[in-house]
N, C-alpha and C positions, 0 to 999 in steps of 0.2 A: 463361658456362660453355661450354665448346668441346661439339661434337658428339661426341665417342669418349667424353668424360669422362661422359656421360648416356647411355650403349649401356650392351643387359644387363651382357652381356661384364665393362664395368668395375665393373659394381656389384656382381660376385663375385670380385672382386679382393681380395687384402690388404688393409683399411686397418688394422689393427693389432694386436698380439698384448696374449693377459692370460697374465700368471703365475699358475701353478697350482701348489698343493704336490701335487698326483696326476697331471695329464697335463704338466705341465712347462711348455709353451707353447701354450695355444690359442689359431689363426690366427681373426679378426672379422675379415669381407668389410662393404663399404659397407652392406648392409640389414638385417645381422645388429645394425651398429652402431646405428643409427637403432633400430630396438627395444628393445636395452639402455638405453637412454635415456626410453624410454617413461617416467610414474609409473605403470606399473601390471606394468613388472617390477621397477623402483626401489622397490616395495614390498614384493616379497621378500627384500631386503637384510634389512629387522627380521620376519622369520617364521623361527623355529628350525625348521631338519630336524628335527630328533628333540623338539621338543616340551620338557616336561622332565628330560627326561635328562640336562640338563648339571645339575642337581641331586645326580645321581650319578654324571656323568663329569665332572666339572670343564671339559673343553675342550668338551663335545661342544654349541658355541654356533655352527656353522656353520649358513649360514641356505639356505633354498630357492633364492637367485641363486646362488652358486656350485657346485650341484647343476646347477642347469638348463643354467648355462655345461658343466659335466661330462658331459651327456648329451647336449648337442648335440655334442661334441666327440665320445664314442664313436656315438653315431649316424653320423656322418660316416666314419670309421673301418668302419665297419661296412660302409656301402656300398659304400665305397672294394676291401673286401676281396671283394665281390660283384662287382663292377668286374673285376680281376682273373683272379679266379675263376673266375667263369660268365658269360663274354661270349656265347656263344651266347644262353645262358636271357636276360640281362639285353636281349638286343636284340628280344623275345619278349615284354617288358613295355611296348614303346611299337608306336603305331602302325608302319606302314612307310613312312610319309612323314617320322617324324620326324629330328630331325636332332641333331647334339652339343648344341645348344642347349638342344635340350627334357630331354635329360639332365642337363645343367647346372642346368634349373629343379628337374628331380626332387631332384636332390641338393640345391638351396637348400631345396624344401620339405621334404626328410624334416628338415634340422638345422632349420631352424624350429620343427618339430612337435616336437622334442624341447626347444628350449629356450622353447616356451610349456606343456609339457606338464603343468607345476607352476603357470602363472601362479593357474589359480582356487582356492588355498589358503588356507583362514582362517586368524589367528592361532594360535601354537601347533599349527600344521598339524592333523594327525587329530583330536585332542583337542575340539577347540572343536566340528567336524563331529560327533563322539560325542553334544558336549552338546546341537547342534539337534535330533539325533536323537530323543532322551532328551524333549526337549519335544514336537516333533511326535507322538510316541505317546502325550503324556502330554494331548495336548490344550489345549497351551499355547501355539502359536503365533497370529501374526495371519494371519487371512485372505490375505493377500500371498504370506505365509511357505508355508501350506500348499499354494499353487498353485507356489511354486517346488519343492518335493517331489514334485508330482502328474509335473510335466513331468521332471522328473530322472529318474522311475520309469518314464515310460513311452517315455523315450529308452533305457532299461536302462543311466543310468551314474550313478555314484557322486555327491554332493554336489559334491565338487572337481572331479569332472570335469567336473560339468556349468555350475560357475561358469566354467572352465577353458574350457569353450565359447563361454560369451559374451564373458566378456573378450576370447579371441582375436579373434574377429570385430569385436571394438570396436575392439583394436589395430590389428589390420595394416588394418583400413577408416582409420584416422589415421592409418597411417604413407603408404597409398597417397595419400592428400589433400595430406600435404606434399608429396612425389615430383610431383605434379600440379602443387603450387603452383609449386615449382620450375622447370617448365619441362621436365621431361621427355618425349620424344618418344612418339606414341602405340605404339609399337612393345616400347617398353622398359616402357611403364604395361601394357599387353598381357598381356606374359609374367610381370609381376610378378600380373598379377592371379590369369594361368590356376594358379600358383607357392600362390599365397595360398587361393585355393578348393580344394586339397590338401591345405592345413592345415589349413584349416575340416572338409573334408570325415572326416579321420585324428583331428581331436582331439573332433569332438562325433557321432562315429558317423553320419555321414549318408550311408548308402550309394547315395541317391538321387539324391544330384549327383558321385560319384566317377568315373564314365565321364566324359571329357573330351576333348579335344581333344592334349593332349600324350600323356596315358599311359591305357593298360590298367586295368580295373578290377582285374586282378589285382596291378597294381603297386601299388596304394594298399594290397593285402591283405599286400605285404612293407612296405611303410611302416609299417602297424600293428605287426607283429609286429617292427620294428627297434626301434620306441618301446617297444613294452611288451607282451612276448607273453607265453607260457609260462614263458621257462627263460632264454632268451640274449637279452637286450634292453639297450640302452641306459639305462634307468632302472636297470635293480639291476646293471649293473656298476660303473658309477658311484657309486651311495650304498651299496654294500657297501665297493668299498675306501674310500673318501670316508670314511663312517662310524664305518669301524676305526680309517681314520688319527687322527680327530677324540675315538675313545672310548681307545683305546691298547691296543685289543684285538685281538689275534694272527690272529685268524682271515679278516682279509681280507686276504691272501697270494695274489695273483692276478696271475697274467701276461696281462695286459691285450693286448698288441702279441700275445703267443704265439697268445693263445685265438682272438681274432677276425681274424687273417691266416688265418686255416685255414676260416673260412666260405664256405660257398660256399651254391648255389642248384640243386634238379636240377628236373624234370620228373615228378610223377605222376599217371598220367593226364589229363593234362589243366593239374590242379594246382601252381603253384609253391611247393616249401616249401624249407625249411633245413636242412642238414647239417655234419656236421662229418667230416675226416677220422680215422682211427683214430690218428695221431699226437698228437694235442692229446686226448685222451682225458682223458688227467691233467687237463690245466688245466681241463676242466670239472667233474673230480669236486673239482677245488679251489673251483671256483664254487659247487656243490651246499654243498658244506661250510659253507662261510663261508657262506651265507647262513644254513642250517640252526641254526647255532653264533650266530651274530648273534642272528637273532630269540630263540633261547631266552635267553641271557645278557646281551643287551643292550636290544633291542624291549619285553622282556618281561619286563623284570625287576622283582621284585617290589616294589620301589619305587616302579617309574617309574610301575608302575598304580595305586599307593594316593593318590600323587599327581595322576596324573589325574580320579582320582575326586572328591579333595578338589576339584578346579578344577570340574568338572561341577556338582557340588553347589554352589558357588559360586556361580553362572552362574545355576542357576537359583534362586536366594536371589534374587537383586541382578533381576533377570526379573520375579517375585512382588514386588519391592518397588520397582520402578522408579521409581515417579511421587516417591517418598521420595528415592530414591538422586538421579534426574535433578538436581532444587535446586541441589544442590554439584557436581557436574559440570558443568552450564552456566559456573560462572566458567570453567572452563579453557577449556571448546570453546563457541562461541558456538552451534552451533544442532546438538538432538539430536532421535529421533526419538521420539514418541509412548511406543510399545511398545518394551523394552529389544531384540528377537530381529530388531529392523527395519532393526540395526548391520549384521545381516548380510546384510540384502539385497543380491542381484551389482548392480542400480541404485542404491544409497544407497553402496556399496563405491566404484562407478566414478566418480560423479559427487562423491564425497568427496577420493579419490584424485587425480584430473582437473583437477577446478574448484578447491578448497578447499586443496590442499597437507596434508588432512588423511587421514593414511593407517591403515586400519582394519589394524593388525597390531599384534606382542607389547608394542610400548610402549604402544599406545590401552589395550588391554588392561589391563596393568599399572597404568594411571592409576585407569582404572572400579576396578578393585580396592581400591588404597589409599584413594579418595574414600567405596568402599561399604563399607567396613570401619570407618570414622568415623562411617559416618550408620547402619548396623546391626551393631553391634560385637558384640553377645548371639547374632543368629542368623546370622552370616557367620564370627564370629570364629574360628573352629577352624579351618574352610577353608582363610581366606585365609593364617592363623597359618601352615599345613601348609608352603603356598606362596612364602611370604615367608622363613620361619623355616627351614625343612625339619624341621617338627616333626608327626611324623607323625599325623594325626589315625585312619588306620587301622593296625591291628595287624595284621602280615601271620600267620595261625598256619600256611596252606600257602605255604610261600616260594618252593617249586621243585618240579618233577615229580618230583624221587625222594623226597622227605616222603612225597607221596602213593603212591607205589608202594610203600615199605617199608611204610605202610600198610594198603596193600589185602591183600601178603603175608603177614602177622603175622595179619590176617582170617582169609583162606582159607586159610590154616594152621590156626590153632584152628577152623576150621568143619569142616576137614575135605574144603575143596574145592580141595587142589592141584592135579587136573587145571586148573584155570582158573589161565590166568598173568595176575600185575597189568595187564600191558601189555595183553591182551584187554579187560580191562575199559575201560580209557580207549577202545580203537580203537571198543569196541562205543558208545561214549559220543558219540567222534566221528560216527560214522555218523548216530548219531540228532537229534545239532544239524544233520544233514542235512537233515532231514525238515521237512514245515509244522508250524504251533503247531499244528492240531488233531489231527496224526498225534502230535505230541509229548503231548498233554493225552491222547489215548486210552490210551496207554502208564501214565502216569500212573495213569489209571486202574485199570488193570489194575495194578498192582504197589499203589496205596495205594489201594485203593476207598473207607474209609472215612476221611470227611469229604470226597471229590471235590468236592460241591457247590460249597464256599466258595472250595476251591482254584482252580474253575475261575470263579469269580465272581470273586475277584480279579486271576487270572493268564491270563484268555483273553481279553484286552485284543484287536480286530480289529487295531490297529496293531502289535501285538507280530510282531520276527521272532523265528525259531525260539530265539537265543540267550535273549531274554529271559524266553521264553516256560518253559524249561528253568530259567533259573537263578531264576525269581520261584518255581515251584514245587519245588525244593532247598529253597532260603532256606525256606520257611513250613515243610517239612516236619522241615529240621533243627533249625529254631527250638522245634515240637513237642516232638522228639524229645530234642534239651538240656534244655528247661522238665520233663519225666517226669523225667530221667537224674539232673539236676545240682540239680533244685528252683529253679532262678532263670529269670529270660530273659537272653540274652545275643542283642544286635542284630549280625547279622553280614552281613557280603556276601561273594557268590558272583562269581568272574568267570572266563566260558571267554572264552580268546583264537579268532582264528580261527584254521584250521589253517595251516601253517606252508608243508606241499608244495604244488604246485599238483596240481588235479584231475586231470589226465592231464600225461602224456610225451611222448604223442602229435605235439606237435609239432616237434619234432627228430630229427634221422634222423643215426643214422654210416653215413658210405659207406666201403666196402671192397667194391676189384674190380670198379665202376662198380654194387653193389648195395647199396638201402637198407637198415638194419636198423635197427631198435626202438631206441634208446638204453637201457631199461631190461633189456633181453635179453642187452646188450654187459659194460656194467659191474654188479657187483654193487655198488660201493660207493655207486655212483647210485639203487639200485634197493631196498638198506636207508635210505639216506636220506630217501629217500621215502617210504618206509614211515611212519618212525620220525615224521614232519610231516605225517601223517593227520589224527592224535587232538588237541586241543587241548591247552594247557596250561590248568592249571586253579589259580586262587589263592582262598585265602580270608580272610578279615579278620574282626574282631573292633571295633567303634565304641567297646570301653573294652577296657584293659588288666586282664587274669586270668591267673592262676596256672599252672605248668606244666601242672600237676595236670588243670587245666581246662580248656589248650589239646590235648593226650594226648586228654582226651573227645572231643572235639569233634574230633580227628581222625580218629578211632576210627567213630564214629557218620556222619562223612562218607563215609571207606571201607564202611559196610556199605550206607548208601544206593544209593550206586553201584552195589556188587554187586546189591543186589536188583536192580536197574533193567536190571545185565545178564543176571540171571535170568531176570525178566520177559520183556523182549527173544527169550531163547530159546528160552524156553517157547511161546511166542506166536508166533514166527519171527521173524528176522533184521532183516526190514523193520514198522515199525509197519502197521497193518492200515486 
């Protein structure tokens, strides 16, 4: 191998393009190449983006690899347009010895950290993370499992992100050992590594090796937020159009080259953050849009969660019956673990993926399914039926937000309470899946005093977050309240999504006249939008099919709950006590 052919330089060269049906042509440089090749993003190929939702989009079977290719793509884009832009600021983000090179690396590591930013994704993406979840509070994982939660919580990131952590570091520590075996020069191992510890440092939140030798610790704080900040990030530009293209749904109409040629970078106090010109205005309130519109009609669509639930409940069937189920899974896969939840450990993932050729995604998946549907067909069978079949084992009777709001109206109509608009109700609702389980259970209290005890002996589980904490004490209470109303039980589930806007705006600025303003202060269309993705969506379900008659009750009786709760609420003040 000649000496130029092993310089950084050439190892951020072209070697080759992929076609894309969203960005048309994404250019792969030598190191970008070498990790697409990895098995451990060759395992993203079979993880579905969207889970299952091509259950009701028919196409939408695009997998987490050509996501990640899409965000590194706009990630690069992005910088590129910072480049341009704000060359002062950007030369303010490296030391002052640095040189084109070290920008060079910048730019290698932020499209890295985008296209590893999905690697640590279990099967069926969110879904399966739902269902660890769902066990670790319920007290059913293994010792192993529970220390990989401990650590996840106290890094403050998310399950995938924090699989997403070690894979990387598993990765690029392999990819730099080939590069070494190869013969590369200590110079070009060097800069790949300072390159690599950037990635590490952006994807597993380590702010304690992020000062470095190439760059500013404030440039690692626009690497984050290039990946995945607030509002304009390389992740949800990507999987909102991506998403649309794949569901055939209207609303991701985004001018991709438009939006992000117009970003730039200023100075406050101190501070480096992102702005946009007042020109491109539009194309962001097109952003806001399509994502807003997405998650309600597509993320969230009442299918897609009943479905999910069914898989949940699966999952932990097959969990509870492992040592049954394992028997007939052994012929397929020679060696399984102990505990069913052990599948998912990031060490039994990596060294399965790695060593074995055996790759822990939606086909593994799918196998455990049809094998534990055979060996427990009485208490899996509805499930898996849902999944297989798309035969719904939940009845949706709140299908969409305006059910429930024509609901609560039709209430506070005959109560007599029009001052109170439906929409207060839900925002007061969101607010309080804000709060901890105990400020939630005091509330509770306060609006249902009697029976508390039980309520709270069932539903103040210490693992419980606020969500569940809320929808286990709904569920008992509407369960009550049917059993009085309707004389029967009817077993139903409760499910708030999260909310939709992000928590502030904050981090985006329009400049006009070299002065920053609020993005929410600028457009109004940005700033109802946001609104309107406070309060959760809310669905409800029914485990057996009933009568109009009987789903009208129980909508009824759900709307008044509510109300009381925002009652409650305001009686008491705004914030639980």
């Amino acid at each position: 191998m000649r000496k130029e052919e092993t310089s950084f330089e050439n190892l951020l060269k072209t070697r080759t393009y992929i076609k894309d049906p969203v960005h048309k042509l994404i250019p792969i440089n030598f190191v970008e190449y070498k990790i697409l090749q990895h098995p451990l993003m060759l395992r993203l190929h079979d993880i579905k983006q969207l889970g299952f939702t091509y259950l009701v989009y028919p196409q939408a079977k695009h997998s987490r690899f050509e996501h990640s290719l899409g965000a590194m793509h706009v990630a690069g884009m992005i910088w590129t347009s910072f480049m341009n832009n704000s060359p002062g600021i950007i030369s303010e983000l490296f030391p002052t010895s640095s040189s084109r090179k070290d920008q060079s690396a910048f730019y290698l590591a932020t499209r890295i950290s985008a296209l590893l930013h999905d690697v640590g994704h279990l099967p069926y993406s969110h879904v399966t993370e739902s269902a660890l979840e769902t066990a670790y509070e319920n007290g059913e994982l293994p010792e192993e499992m529970n220390e990989i939660f401990e650590k996840a919580e106290k890094r403050k990131l998310k399950l995938h992100e924090y699989y997403g952590c070690i894979f990387s570091e598993k990765l690029l520590k392999d990819i730099l050992t080939g590069f070494k075996k190869e013969g590369f020069p200590k110079q070009t191992i060097k800069m790949l590594s300072e390159a690599f510890k950037s990635v590490k440092a952006v994807l597993c939140r380590d702010d304690d090796t992020i000062e470095g030798r190439l760059f500013k610790k404030e440039a690692h704080n626009i690497m984050k937020q290039i990946i995945s900040g607030e509002i304009i990030d390389a992740d949800k530009i990507d999987y909102l159009v991506r998403d649309a293209y794949n569901t055939g749904a209207t609303f991701g109409a985004i001018d991709i080259e438009r939006l992000i040629s117009g970003l730039m970078l200023y100075d406050e106090g101190g501070k480096v953050k992102i702005s946009i010109p007042t020109k491109i205005i539009s194309n962001l309130e097109d952003l806001f849009y399509a994502r807003y519109m997405m998650y309600k009609w597509v993320y969230l669509h009442h299918k897609v969660i009943s479905l999910e639930l069914s898989y949940i409940n699966a999952l932990q069937t097959i969990g509870r019956n492992w040592s049954k189920n394992k028997k007939k899974i052994l012929k397929v896969f020679g060696h399984l673990p102990n505990n069913f939840w052990e599948l998912f450990h990031p060490e039994y993932i990596y060294k399965s993926t790695t060593k074995f050729c055996l790759r822990i995604d939606d086909s593994f998946i799918d196998i455990i399914l049809r094998y534990s549907l055979s060996a427990n067909a009485n208490s899996i069978g509805e499930d898996v039926n849902a999944l297989l079949n798309r035969k719904a084992k939940f009845n949706s009777i709140i299908k969409r937000e305006e059910d429930l709001l024509v609901e609560l109206f039709e209430v506070l109509s005959s109560e007599n309470e029009k001052r109170i608009k439906p929409i207060d109700v839900l925002e007061k609702t969101g607010e309080l899946l804000q709060s901890s389980s105990v400020e939630i259970l005091d509330v509770v209290k306060k609006t249902w005093p009697e029976g508390f005890e039980k309520l709270n002996e069932e539903c103040g589980k210490v693992k419980n977050s606020s969500y569940d904490t809320l929808k286990c004490c709904l569920e008992k209470i509407l369960g009550e309240k049917i059993n009085k109303k309707l004389k029967k039980d009817i077993e139903l589930t409760l499910y708030f999504s999260q909310r939709i806007s992000p928590k502030s705006l904050g981090g985006l600025s329009l400049m006009s006249d070299g002065k920053a303003l609020p993005i929410e202060h600028v457009s109004s269309i940005i700033s109802q939008i946001n609104r309107a993705g406070q309060h959760p969506m809310i669905f409800l379900y029914s485990k057996e099919k009933i009568g109009k008659s009987e789903e009208s009750s129980i909508r009824r009786i759900l709307a008044e709950a509510l109300i009381e709760l925002y009652l409650s609420l305001r009686k008491n003040g705004s914030k639980p006590s």
